[in-house]
DOROTOR-473900 format. One record per residue (C-alpha): residue number from 1; residue in three letters; x, y, z; chain. Coordinates in Angstrom, 2 decimals, decimal comma. Example, Ala and Ser with C-alpha at 12.3 -4.5 7.8 and 13.67 -1.06 7.14 Angstrom:
<atoms>
{1 ALA {12,30 -4,50 7,80} A},
{2 SER {13,67 -1,06 7,14} A},
</atoms>
This chain:
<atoms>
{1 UNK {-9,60 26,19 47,15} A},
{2 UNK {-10,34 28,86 44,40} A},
{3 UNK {-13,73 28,75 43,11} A},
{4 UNK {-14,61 27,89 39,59} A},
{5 UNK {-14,83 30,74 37,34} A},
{6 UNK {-15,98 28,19 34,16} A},
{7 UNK {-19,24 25,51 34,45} A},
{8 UNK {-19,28 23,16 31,78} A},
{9 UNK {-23,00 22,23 31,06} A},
{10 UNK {-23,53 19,31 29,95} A},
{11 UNK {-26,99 19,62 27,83} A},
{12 UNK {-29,06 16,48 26,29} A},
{13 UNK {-31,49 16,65 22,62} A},
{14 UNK {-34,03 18,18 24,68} A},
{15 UNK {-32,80 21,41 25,73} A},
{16 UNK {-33,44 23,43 29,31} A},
{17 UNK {-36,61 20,64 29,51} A},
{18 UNK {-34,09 18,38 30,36} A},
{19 UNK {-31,88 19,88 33,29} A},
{20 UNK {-31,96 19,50 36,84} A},
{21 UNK {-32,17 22,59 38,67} A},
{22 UNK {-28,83 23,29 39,51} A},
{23 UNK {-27,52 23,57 35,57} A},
{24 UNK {-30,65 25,55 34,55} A},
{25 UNK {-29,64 28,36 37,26} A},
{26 UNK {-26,23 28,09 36,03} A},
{27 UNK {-27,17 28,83 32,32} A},
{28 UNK {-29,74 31,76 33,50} A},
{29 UNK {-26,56 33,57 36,24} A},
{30 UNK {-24,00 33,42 32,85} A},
{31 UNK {-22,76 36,40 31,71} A},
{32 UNK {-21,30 34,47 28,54} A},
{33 UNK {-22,44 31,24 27,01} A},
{34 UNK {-19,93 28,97 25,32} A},
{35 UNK {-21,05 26,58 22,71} A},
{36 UNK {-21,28 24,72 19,66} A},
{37 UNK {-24,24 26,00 17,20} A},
{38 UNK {-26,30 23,08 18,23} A},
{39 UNK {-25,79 23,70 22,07} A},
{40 UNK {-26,53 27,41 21,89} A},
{41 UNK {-29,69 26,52 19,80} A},
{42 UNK {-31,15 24,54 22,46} A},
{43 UNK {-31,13 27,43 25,01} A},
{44 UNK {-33,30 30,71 24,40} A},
{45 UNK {-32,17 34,42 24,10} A},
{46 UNK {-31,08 35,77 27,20} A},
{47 UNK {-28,79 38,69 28,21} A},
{48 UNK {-25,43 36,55 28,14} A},
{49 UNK {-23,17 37,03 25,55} A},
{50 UNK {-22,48 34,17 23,33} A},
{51 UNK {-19,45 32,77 21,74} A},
{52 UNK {-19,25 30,52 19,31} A},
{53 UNK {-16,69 27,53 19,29} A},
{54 UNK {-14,11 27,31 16,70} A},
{55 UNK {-11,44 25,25 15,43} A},
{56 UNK {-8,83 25,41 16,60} A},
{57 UNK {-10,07 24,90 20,33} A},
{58 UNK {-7,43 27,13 21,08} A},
{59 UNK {-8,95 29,90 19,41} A},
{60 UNK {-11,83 29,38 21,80} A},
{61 UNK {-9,75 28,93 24,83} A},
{62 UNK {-8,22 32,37 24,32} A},
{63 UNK {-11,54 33,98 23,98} A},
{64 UNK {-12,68 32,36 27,36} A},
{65 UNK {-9,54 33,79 29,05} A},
{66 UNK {-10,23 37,41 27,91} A},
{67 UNK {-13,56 37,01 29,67} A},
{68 UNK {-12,22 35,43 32,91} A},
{69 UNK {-13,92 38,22 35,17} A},
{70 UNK {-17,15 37,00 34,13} A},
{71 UNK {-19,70 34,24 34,72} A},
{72 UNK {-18,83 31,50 31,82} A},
{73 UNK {-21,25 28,62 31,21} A},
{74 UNK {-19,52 26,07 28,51} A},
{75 UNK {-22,40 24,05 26,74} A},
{76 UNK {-21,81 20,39 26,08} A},
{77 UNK {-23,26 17,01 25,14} A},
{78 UNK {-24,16 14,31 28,11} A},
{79 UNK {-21,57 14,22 30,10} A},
{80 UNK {-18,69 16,64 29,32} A},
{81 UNK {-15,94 14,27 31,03} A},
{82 UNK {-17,03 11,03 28,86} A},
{83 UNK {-15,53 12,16 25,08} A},
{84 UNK {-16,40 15,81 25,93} A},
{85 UNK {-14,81 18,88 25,83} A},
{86 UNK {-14,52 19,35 29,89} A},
{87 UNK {-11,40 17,28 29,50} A},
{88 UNK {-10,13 19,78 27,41} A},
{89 UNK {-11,27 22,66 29,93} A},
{90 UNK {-9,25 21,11 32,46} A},
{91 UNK {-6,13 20,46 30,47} A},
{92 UNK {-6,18 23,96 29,71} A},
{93 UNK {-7,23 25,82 32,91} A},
{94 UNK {-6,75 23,27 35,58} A},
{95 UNK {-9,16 21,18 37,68} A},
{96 UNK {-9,64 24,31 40,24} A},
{97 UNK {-11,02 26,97 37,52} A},
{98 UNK {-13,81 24,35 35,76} A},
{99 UNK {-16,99 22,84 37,77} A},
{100 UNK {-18,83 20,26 35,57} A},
{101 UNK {-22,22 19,89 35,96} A},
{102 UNK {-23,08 16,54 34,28} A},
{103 UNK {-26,23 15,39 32,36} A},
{104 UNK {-27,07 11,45 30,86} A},
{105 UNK {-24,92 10,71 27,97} A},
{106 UNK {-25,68 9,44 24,73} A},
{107 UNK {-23,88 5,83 26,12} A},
{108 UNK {-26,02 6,29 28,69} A},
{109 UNK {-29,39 6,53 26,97} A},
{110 UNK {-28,40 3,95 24,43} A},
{111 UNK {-28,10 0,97 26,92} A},
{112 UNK {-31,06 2,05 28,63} A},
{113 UNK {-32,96 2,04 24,98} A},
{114 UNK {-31,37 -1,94 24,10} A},
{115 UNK {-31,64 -2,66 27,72} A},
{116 UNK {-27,14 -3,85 27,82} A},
{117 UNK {-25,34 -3,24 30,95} A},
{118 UNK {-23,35 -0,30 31,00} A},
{119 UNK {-20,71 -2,08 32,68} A},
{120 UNK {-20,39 -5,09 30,02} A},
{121 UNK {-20,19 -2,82 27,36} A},
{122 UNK {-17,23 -1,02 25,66} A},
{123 UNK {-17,59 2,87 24,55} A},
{124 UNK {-15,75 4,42 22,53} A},
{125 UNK {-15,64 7,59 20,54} A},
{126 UNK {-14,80 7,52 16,68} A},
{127 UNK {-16,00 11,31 16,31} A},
{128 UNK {-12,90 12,77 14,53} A},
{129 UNK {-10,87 9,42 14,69} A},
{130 UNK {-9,96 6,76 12,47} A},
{131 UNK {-12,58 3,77 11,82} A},
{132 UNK {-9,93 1,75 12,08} A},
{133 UNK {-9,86 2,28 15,73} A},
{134 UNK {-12,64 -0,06 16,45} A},
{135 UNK {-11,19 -3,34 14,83} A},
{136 UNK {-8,94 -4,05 17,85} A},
{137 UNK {-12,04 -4,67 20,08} A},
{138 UNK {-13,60 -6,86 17,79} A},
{139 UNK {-14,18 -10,53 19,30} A},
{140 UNK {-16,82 -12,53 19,89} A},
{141 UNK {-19,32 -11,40 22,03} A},
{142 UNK {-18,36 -7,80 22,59} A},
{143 UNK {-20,57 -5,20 22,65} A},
{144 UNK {-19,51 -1,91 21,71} A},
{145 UNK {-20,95 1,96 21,68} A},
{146 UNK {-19,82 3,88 19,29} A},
{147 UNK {-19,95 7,52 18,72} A},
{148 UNK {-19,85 8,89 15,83} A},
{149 UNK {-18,93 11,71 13,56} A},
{150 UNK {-22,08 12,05 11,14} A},
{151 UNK {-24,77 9,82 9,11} A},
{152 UNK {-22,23 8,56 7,14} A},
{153 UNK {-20,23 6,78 9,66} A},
{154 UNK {-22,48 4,10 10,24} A},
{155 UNK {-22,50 2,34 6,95} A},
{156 UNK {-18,69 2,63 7,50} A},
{157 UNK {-18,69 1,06 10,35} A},
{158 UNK {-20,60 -1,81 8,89} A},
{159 UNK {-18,27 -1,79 5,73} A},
{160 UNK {-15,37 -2,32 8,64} A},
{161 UNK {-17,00 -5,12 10,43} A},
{162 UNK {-18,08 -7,16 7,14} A},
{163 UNK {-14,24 -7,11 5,60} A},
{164 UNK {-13,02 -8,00 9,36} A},
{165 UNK {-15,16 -11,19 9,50} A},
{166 UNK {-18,15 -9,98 11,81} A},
{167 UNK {-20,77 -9,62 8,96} A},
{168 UNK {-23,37 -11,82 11,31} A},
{169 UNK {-23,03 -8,68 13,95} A},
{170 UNK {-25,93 -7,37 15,54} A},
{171 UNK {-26,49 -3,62 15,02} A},
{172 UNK {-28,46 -0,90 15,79} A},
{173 UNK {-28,24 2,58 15,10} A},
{174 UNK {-29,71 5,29 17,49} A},
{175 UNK {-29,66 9,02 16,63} A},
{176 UNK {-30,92 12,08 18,05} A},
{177 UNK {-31,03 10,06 21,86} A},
{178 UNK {-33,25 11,92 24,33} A},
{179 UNK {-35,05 14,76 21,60} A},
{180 UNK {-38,15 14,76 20,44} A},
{181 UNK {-36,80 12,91 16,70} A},
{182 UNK {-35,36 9,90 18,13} A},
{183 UNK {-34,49 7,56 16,02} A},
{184 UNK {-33,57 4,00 15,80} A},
{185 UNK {-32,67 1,12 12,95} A},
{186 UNK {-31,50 -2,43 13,44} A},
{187 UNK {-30,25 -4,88 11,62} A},
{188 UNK {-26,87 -7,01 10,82} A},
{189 UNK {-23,87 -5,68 10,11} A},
{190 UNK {-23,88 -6,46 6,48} A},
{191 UNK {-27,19 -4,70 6,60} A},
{192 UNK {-25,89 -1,89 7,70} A},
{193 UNK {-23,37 -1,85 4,94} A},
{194 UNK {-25,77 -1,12 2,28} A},
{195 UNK {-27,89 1,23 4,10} A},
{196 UNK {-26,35 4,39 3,18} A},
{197 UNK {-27,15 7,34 5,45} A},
{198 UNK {-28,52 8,22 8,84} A},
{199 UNK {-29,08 11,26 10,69} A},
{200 UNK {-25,90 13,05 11,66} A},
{201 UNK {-26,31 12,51 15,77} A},
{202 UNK {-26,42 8,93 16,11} A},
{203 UNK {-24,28 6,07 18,50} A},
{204 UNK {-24,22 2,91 16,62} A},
{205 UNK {-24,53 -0,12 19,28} A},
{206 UNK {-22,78 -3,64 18,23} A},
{207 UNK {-22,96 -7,11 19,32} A},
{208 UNK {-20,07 -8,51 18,02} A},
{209 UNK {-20,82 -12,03 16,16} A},
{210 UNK {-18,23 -13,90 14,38} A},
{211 UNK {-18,45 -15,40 11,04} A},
{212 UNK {-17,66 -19,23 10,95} A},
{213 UNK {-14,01 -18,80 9,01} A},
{214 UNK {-13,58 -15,71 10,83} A},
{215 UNK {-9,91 -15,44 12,75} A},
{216 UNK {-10,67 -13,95 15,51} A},
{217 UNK {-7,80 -12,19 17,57} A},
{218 UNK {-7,17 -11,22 21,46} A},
{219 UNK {-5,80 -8,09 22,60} A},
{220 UNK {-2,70 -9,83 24,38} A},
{221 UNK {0,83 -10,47 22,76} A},
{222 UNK {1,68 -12,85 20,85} A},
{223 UNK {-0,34 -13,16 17,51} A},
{224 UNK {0,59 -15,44 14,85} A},
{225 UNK {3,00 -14,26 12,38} A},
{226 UNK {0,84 -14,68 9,58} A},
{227 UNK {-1,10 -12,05 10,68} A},
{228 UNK {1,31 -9,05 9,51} A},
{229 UNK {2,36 -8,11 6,12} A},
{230 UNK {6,49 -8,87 6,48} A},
{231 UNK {9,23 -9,85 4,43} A},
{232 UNK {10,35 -12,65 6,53} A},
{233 UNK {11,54 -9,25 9,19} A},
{234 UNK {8,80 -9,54 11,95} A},
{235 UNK {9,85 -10,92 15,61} A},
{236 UNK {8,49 -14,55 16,15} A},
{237 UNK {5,35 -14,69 18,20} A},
{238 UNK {6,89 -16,55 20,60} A},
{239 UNK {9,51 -13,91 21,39} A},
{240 UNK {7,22 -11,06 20,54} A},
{241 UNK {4,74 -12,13 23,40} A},
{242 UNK {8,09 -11,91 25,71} A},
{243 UNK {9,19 -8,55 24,11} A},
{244 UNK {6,01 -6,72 24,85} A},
{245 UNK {5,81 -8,27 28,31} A},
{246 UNK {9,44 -6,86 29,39} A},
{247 UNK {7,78 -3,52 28,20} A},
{248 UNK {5,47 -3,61 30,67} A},
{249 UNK {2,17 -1,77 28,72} A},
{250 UNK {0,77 0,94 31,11} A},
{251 UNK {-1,32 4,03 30,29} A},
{252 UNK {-0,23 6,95 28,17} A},
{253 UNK {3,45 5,32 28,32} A},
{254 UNK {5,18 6,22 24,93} A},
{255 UNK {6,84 3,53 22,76} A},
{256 UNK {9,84 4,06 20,54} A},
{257 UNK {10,13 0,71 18,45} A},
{258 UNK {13,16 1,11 16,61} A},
{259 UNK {14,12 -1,16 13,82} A},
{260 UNK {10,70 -1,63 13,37} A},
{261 UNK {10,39 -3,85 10,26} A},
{262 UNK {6,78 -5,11 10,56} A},
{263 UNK {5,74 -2,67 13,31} A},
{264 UNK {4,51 -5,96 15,08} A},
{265 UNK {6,13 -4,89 18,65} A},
{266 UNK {4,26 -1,04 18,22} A},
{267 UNK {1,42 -2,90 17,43} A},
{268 UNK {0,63 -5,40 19,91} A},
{269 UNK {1,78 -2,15 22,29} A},
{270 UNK {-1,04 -0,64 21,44} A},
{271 UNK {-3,21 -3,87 20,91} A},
{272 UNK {-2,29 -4,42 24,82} A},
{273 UNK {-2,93 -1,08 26,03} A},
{274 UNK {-5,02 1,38 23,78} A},
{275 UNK {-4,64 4,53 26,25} A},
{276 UNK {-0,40 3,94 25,42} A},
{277 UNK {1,52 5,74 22,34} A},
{278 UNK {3,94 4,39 20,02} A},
{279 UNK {6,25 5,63 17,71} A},
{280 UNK {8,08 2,84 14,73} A},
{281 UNK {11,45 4,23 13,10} A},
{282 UNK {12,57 2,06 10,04} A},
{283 UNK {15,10 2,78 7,82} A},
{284 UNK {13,21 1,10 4,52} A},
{285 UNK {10,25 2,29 3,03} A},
{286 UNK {9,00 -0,69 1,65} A},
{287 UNK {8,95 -1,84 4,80} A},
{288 UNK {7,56 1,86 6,20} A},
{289 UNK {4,14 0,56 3,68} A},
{290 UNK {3,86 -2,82 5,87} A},
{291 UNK {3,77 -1,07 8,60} A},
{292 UNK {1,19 1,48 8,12} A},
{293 UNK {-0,85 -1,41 6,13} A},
{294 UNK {-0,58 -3,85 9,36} A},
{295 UNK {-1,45 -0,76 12,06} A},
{296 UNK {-4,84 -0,29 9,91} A},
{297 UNK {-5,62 -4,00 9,68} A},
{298 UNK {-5,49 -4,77 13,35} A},
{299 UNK {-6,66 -1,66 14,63} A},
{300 UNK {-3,85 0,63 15,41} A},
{301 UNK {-4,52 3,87 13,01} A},
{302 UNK {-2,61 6,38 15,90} A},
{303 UNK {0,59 4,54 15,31} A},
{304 UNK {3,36 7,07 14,20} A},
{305 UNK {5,63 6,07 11,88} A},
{306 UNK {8,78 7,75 11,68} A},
{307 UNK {11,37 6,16 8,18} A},
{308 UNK {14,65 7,08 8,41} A},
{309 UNK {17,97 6,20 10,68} A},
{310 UNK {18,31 5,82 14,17} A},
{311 UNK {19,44 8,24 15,91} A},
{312 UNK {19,38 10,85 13,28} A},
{313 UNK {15,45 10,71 12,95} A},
{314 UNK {14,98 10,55 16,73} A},
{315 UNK {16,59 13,98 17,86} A},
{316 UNK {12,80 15,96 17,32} A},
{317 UNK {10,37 13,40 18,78} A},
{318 UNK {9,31 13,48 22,69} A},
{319 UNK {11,39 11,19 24,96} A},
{320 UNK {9,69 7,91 25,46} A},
{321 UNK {8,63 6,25 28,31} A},
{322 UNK {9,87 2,58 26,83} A},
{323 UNK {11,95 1,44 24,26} A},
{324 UNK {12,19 -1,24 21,75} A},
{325 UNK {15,67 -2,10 20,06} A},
{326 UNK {14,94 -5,39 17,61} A},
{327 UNK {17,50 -3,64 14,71} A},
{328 UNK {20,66 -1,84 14,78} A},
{329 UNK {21,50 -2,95 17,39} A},
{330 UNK {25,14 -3,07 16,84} A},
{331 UNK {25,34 0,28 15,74} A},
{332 UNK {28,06 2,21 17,31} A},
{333 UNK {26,90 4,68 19,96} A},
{334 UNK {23,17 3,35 19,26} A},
{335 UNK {22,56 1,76 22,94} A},
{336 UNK {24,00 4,93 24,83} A},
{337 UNK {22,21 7,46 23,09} A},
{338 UNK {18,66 5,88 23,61} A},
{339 UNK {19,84 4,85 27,15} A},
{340 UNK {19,90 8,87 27,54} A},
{341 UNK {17,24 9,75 25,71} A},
{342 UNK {15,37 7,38 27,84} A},
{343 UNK {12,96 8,96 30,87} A},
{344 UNK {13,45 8,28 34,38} A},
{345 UNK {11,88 4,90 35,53} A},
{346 UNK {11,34 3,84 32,09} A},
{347 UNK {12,13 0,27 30,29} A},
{348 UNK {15,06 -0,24 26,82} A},
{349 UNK {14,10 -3,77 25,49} A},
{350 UNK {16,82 -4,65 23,08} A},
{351 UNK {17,02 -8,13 21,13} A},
{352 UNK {20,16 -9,81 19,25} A},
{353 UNK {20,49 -12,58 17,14} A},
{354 UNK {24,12 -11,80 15,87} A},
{355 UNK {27,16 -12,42 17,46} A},
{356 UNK {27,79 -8,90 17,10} A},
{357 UNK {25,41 -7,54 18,33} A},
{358 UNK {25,26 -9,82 21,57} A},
{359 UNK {28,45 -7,93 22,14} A},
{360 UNK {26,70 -4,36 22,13} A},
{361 UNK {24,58 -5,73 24,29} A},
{362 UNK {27,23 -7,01 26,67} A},
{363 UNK {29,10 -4,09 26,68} A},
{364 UNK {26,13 -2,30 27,47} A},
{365 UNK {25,61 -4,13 30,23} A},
{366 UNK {29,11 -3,51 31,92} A},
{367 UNK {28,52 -1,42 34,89} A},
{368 UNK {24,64 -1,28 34,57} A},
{369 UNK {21,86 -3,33 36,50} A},
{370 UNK {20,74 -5,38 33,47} A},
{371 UNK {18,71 -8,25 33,42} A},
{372 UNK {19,60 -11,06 30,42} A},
{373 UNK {17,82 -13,51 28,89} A},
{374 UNK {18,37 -15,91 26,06} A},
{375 UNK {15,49 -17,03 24,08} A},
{376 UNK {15,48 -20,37 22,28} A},
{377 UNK {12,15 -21,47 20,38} A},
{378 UNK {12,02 -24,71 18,52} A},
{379 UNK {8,80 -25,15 15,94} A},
{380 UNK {7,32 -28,73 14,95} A},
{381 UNK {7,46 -29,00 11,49} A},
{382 UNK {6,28 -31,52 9,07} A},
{383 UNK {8,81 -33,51 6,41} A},
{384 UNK {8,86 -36,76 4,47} A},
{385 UNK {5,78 -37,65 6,54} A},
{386 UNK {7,73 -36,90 10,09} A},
{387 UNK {7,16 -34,86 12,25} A},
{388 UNK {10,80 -32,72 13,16} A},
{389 UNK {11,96 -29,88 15,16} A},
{390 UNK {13,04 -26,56 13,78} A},
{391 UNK {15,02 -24,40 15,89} A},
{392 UNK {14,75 -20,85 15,42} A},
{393 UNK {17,60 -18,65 15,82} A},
{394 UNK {18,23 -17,55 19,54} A},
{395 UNK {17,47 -14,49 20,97} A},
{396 UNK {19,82 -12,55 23,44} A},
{397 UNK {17,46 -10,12 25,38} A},
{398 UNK {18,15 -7,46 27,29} A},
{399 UNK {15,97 -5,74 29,64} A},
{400 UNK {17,35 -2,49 31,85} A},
{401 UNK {15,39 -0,14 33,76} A},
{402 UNK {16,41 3,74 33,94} A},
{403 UNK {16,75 4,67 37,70} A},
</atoms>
């Protein structure tokens, strides 16, 4: 195995005070430091030379590969590998050239300061990431860490969980974690609304408490129509919660949803499985603004939204993993082109409710291994005081797996 020619430090509030042994030697052997400001601030003057991350990272990456024949120490926060740049590191130099030497991250020293179970609680980071992120793991209960990107973020946060129905949340704020200015500030979430500013390093803790009209909404498929912005063009719950199932949500799988209308299948995608991608193609911009409007609402910011025609709009993006057909179906040459665009071992999910375009789907399925499905759903509806059944037109799904 070739030895590691870059250590990724992870480095706590505190500075050399707080590191074991083993990562203080490796900081005093470098012959070049790596860090943020901050990071190199905490550690005093020595002979290594230091370099100074920029943006892009791959500015930085570059200047750690001219200096490969030397002893590189890469300062981070906590723990490199939990939202840290040692993931990075390895993406870009592979798991034998990087040795991470771990220290307590800010998670870490937040449920030890509220006294949660790191294991019951959800962490995520928000640092350089839409707010919007967090409003798909709000329900009742929850408690979430969240890192964040500076002291302005917080009262964000709180803005976000007041408008999505969890003003009663419990909150606390907790900055500078480990270092001799720790802070901390709690309150509720509408609270935290009107308090303005903290200090830039903080991780804002939540227990998630629902108002009493609040609509509170699980991460499986399946969620009441009502909930997206349409124009009467968003698959039924009913058969959306079977859509996304034939899909099969796993990590990092990419989603084309073509014919998107609503977005509703991308959504609940990424609703289901928030490690997955997902890319919506629609043809109609009004229907592009719906789309981007319901991703924000329900927590899906990093949907991509592509307007145009299929195929013509699909020729630069990256090959999915699954696909989605719930428009166009019948369009000619449609089918086989996403059939080959299609990776190995991956899922097309295509839906008809014309006659027409049961046929596309039918003679798609000549000579393939194709499994078919027709999906009826009948609604109880209320009229003249009686209570009646409304059928809802059928469904012809198609489910076939690339081999």
């Amino acid at each position: 195995m070739t030895r590691p020619w870059i250590v990724v430090v992870g480095i706590g509030e505190e500075g050399l005070d707080g590191l074991g042994e083993n990562a203080r030697r490796r900081i005093a052997e470098a012959e070049v430091l790596v860090g943020g400001r901050r990071h190199l601030g905490l550690v005093p003057e020595s002979r290594a030379e230091r370099v100074l991350w920029r943006s892009p990272l791959a500015d930085t990456f570059a200047e750690i590969e001219a200096r490969a024949h030397r002893r590189i120490v890469v300062l981070a926060s906590g723990d490199p590998l939990w939202y840290g740049v040692g993931r990075s590191l390895i993406a870009r130099f592979g798991r034998e050239a990087v040795e991470v030497v771990p220290h307590v991250s800010a998670f870490q020293l937040a449920c030890a300061r509220l006294g949660w179970p790191l294991e019951d609680t959800l962490a995520l980071s928000l640092h350089g990431r839409p707010l919007a992120l967090l409003l798909r793991h709000l329900q009742p209960g929850r408690r979430l860490l969240l890192l964040t990107s500076d002291g302005a973020a917080p009262s964000a946060i709180g803005r976000r969980l007041v408008d999505a129905g969890f003003a009663a949340s419990s909150c606390h704020v907790l900055a500078h974690l480990g270092g001799r200015h720790e802070q901390a500030w709690s309150g509720t979430a509408e609270e935290l609304a009107r308090t303005p500013h903290f200090a830039d390093l903080n991780v804002v803790a939540v227990h998630c408490r629902a108002d009493p009209d609040c609509r509170s909404l699980p991460r499986i498929a399946g969620l009441d129509d009502d909930v997206f912005l349409h124009d009467g063009t968003v698959t039924k719950a009913e058969v959306r919660a079977v859509a996304v199932a034939a899909l099969l949500p796993m990590p990092g799988l990419l989603l084309w949803d073509i014919g998107a209308g609503a977005g509703s299948i991308a959504i609940e995608w990424l609703r289901c499985e928030p490690t997955a991608r997902a890319i919506a193609v629609e043809l109609r911009s009004d229907r592009i603004a719906s789309i981007r409007a319901n991703a924000e609402r329900l927590g899906a910011p990093d949907l991509e939204v592509v307007e145009g025609r299929a195929p013509e709009v699909l020729s630069n993006l990256a090959d999915p993993d699954r696909i989605f057909l719930g428009g166009g179906v019948a369009e000619p040459g449609l089918l086989d082109y996403l059939a080959a665009r299609l990776r190995a071992g991956g899922r097309l999910v295509a839906h008809a409710v014309t006659i027409e375009g049961e046929a596309a789907l039918l003679a798609f399925a000549e000579g393939r291994e194709v499994r078919l499905r027709r999906i009826a759903v009948s609604r109880a509806e209320t009229r003249h005081g009686h209570r009646l059944w409304r059928a809802l037109a059928p469904v012809t799904q198609l489910v076939w797996e690339k081999r």
